[in-house]
N, C-alpha and C positions, 0 to 999 in steps of 0.2 A: 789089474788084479795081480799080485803075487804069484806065480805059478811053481816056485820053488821051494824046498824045505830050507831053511833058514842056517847059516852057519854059526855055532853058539859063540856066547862070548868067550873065549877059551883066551884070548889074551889079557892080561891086567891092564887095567887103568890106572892113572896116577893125578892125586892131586895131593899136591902139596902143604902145610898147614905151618904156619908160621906169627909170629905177633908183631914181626917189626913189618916196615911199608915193604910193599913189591917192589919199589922200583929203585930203594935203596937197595935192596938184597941181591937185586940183581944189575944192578949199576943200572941205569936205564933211565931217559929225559923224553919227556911228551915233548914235541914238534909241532904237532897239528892235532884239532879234535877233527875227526871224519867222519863221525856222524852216530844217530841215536835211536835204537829202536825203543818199545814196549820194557826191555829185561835190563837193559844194557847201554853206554855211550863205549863209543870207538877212538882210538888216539893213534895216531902214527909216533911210533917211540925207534929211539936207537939207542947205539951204546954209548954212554957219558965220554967213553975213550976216543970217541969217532972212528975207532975201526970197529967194523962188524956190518951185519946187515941190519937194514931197515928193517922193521914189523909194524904188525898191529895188533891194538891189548883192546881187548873187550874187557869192561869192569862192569862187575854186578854189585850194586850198594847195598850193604847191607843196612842202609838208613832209608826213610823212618822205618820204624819196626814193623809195623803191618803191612809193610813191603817185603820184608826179608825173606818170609818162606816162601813166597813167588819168587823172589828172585835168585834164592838158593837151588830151589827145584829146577828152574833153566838152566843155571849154572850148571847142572851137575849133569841133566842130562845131553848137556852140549857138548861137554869136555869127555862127557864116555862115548858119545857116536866119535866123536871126530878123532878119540884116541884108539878106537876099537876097527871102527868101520874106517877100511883105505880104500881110495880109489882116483887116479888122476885127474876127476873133473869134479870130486870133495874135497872142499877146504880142509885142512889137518891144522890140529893141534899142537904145537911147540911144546907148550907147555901150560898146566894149569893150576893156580895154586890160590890159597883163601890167606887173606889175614885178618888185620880186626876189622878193618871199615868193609874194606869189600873183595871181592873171588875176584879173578880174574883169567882171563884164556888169550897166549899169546898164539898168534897166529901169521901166516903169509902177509906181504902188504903186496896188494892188486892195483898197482899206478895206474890202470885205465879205470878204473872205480866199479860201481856196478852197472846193471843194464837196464835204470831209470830210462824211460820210455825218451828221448830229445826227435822227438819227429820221424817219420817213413824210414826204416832202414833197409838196404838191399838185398835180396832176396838171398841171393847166394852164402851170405856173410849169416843171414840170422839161422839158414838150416844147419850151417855146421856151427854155430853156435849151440843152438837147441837140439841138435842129436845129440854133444856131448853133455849138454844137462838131464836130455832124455838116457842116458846109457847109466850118468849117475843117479838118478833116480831108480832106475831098474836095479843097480846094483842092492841103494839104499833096501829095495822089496824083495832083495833075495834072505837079508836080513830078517823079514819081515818086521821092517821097521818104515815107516809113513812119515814123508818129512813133516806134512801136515803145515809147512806156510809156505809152500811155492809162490814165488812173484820176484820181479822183475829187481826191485830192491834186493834181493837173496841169492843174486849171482854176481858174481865177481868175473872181470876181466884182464889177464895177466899181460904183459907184455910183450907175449907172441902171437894175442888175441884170442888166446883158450879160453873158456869159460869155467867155472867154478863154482858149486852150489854150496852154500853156507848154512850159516844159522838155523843152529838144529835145536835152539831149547824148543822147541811147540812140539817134537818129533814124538812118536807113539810107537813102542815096543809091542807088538800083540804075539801070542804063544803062537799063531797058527797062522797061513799064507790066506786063508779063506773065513778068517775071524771080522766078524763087522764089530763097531766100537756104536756106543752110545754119540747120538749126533753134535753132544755139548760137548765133549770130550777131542772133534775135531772142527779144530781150528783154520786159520788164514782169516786172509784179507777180502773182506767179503764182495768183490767185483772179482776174485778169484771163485769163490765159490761153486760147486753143479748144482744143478738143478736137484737134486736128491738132498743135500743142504739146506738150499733154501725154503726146500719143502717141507723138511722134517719138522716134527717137534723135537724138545731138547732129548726127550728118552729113544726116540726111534733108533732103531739100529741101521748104522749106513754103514758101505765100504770106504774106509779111510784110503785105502791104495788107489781107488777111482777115482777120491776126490783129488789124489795128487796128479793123476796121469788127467783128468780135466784142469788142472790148472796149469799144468804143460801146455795145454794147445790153446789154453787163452792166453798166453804170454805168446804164445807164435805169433796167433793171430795179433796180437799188439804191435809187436814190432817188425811184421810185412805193412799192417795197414796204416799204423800209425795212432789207430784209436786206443786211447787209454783207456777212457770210462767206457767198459764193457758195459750196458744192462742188454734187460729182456729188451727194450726197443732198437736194440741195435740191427741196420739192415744190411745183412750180411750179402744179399743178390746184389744191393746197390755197391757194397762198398769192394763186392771183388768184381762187379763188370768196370770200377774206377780204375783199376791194377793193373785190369787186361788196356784200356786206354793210353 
């Protein structure tokens, strides 16, 4: 839960509006795709000059049309946490800007990628891992802002092994630290989800901050145990007397 009053948006956001392509405008050549959520695909881009640093462009298409206002809506509310809300274990925004075909948000590129689940990892490694995603989190709720899709795809790895919480379109602004949200309105990945989720109906009002600090500790448990498909039949006595072996 949120335990603090929220600090306003008092900095501006910027996004940029233009008609010719992104990447002429800003000199800039896709290298590699890196992959593709729900809103968005990802590209590792750099500068056509070959001097500069690497990045990564998240593009939101504004094709077909009955995609758009979804995809507009993540766009925008992505590019305002990430330009608004800092914090060193939050991915930040570079820069974000719309043209005809599609928005886009240039950001960090994280050469250890994210922390898709690849089997048992060791203990040591995943707590200071997940303290810094838990500290960003906490930050995100002083905000009282709810990332609302914690999981294991949604954190980035830099190459000093820090971790990095990203992808903020699903994220939920509520006015108050102790405001519950309509249960349709909070999202993830549903082996992320609490029990209070799965229980709901779409109108029930649930805490959005709870459901993100329970999808914290199902990613721990992921990545000490090694189980990815969390359900209810998971045996939790079984699988941490296997840890202590």
């Amino acid at each position: 839960m949120a335990l603090f009053q929220p600090t306003k948006f008092e900095n501006p956001y910027t996004i940029h509006k233009f008609e010719d392509d992104f990447y002429e405008k800003y000199n800039l050549k896709k290298v590699q795709f890196l992959g593709e959520g729900m809103a968005g695909k990802v590209y590792l881009v750099k500068p056509k000059s070959g001097r500069g640093r690497w990045q990564a462009v998240k593009e939101f298409s504004h094709y077909p049309t009955e995609v758009r206002e979804r995809n507009m809506r993540h766009f925008v509310m992505e590019a305002t946490v990430m330009q608004v809300v800092s914090h060193p274990h939050l991915v930040p925004c570079h820069l974000a800007a719309s043209c005809y075909d599609y928005s886009a948000i240039v950001m960090p590129y994280y050469p250890q990628g994210d922390l898709v689940l690849s089997g048992r990892q060791e203990p040591n490694r995943v707590h200071r891992l997940m303290s810094q995603v838990a500290r960003a989190v906490e930050h995100l709720h002083k905000w009282n802002i709810a990332h609302n899709d914690i999981k294991c795809e949604n954190v980035f790895v830099d190459e000093s092994d820090d971790a990095h919480l990203g992808d903020m379109g699903f994220a939920l602004r509520l006015n108050d630290p102790l405001e519950l949200s309509p249960a349709w309105r909070v999202g993830g990945t549903k082996v992320y989800w609490s029990p209070e989720k799965l229980a709901a109906n779409p109108h029930d009002n649930i805490d959005p901050f709870m459901c993100d600090v329970y999808a914290v500790g199902i990613m721990y448990w992921e990545l000490v145990t090694g189980i990815m498909d969390f359900t209810a039949g998971t045996d939790f006595v079984g699988s941490s007397r296997k840890l202590m072996i």
